[in-house]
C-alpha positions in Angstrom: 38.5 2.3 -11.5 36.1 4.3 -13.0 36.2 8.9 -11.9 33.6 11.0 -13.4 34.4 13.7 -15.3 32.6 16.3 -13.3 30.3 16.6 -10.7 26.9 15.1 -11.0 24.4 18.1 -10.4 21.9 18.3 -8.0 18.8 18.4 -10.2 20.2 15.4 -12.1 20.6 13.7 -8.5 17.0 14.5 -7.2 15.0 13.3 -10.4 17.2 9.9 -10.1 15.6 9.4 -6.6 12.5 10.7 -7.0 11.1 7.2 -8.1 11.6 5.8 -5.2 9.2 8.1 -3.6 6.3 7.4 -5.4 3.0 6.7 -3.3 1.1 3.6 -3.9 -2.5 3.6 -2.7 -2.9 0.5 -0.5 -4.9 -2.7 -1.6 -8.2 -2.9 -1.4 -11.0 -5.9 -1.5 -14.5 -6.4 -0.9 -15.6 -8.5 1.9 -17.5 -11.8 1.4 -20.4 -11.3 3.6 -21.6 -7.7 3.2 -19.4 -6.0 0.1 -17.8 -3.8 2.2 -14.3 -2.3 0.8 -11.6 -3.1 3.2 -8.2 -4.3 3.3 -7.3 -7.7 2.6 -6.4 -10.2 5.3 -7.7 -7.9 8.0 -11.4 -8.6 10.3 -14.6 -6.3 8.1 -14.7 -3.2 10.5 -18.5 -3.8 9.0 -19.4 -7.3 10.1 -16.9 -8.9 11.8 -16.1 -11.4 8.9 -13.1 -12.8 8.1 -12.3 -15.9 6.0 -16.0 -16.9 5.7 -16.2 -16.6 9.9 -18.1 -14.7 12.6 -14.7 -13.3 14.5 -16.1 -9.9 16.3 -19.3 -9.3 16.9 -20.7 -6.3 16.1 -23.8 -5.4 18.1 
């Protein structure tokens, strides 16, 4: 089996793991009914769309 030679520093460790820590901003889409940005598959906070449908209403 396979011993490294020396100890792997810590600086070497950190920058290995640091890609995994990267922040991706969430999705965004527009809704269908009014063009507001939201997040897909979730009811506009706006109209109360979702899919094409009335599902809150918002008066």
């Amino acid at each position: 089996m396979a011993v490294p030679k020396r100890k792997t520093g810590r600086a070497v460790t950190h920058a290995r793991r640091s890609a995994n820590n990267v922040l991706k901003p969430a999705p965004r889409s527009l809704c269908e009914q009014c063009g507001v940005v939201k997040l897909p598959h979730y009811v506009c906070g706006n109209c109360g769309t979702y899919n094409g449908r009335e599902v809150l209403s918002t008066e």
